[in-house]
C-alpha positions in Angstrom: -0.4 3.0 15.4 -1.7 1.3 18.1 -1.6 -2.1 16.7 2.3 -1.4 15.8 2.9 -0.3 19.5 0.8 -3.4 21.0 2.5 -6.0 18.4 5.1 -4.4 16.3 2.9 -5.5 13.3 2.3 -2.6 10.8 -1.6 -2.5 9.2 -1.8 -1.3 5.5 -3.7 1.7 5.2 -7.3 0.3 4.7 -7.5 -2.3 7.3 -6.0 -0.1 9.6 -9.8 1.7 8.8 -11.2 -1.3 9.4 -9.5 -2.0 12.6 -10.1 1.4 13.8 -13.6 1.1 13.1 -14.6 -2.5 14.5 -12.7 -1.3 17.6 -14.9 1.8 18.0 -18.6 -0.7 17.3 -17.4 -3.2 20.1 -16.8 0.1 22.4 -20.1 0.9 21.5 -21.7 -2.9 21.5 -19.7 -3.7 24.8 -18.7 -6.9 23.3 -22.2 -7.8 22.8 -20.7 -9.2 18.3 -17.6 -11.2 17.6 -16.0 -9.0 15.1 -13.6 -10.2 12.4 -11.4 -8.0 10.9 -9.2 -9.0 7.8 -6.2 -7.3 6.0 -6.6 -6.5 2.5 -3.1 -5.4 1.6 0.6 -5.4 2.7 1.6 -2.4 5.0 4.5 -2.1 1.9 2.0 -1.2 -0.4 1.2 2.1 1.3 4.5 2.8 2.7 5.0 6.2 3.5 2.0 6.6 4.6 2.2 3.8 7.2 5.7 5.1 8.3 4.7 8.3 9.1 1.8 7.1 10.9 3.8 4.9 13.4 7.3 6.8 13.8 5.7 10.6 13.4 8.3 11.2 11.5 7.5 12.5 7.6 9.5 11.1 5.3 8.3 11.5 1.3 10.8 8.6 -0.2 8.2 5.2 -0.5 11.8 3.5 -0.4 13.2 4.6 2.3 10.0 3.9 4.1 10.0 0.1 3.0 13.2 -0.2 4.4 12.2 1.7 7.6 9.3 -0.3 8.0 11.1 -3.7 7.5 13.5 -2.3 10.4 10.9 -2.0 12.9 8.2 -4.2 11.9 7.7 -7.7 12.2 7.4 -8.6 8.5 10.0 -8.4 5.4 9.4 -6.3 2.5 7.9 -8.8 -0.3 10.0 -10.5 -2.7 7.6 -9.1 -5.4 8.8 -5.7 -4.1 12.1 -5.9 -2.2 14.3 -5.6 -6.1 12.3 -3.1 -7.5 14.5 -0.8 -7.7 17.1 -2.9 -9.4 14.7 -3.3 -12.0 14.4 -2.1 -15.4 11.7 0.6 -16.1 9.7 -0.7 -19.1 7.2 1.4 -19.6 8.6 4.7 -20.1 5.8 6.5 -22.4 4.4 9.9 -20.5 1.6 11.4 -22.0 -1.4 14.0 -20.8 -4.2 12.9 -19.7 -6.3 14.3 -22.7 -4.2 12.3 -24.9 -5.0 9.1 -23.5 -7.9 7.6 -25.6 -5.8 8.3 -28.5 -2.2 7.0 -27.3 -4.7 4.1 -26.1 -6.1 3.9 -29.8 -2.1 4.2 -32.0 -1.1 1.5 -29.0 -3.6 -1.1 -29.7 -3.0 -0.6 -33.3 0.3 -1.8 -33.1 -0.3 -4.8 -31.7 -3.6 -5.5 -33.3 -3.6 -6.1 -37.3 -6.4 -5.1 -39.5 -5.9 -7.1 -42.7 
């Protein structure tokens, strides 16, 4: 949150960590380390949870929260992400999680042969 209000740039989740914790090891090294600090992911992948954490507001729909986020921030929602919902769902298969090494198992047999 504080990085939004300082620069209206939204952290994903994990280097917000990161930025959390190199902040509190030059508090506690008075400067004495350069400290590098590098994104691992786009604030769009964690979406809600990023949302709620700059607007304190809680909103549960990851879409709604893209687009929230792309309002207020200083980056666009990724191409790779900004369709998806226009896109066909093609893998549509639910199973149980018991179930798994065998639906595992039948799917690999049908695209594997044994002759």
């Amino acid at each position: 949150k504080d990085v939004y209000s300082q620069t209206k740039h939204c952290l994903d989740t994990h280097s917000a960590i990161s930025y959390h914790a190199q902040t509190l090891f030059k508090q506690a090294n008075i400067n004495q380390y350069p400290c590098i600090s590098l994104a691992t992911a786009s604030a769009y992948k964690f979406a809600k949870d990023v949302y709620n954490a700059i607007s304190d507001i809680d909103e549960n729909d990851e879409f709604k929260c893209m687009q929230y986020l792309d309002k207020l921030s200083d980056e666009h929602i990724p191409a790779s992400l900004a369709n998806i919902l226009n896109m066909p769902i093609m893998h549509k298969d639910i199973i149980n999680k018991e179930d798994g090494i065998d639906y595992i198992i039948n799917k690999a047999k049908e695209v594997i042969s044994y002759d």
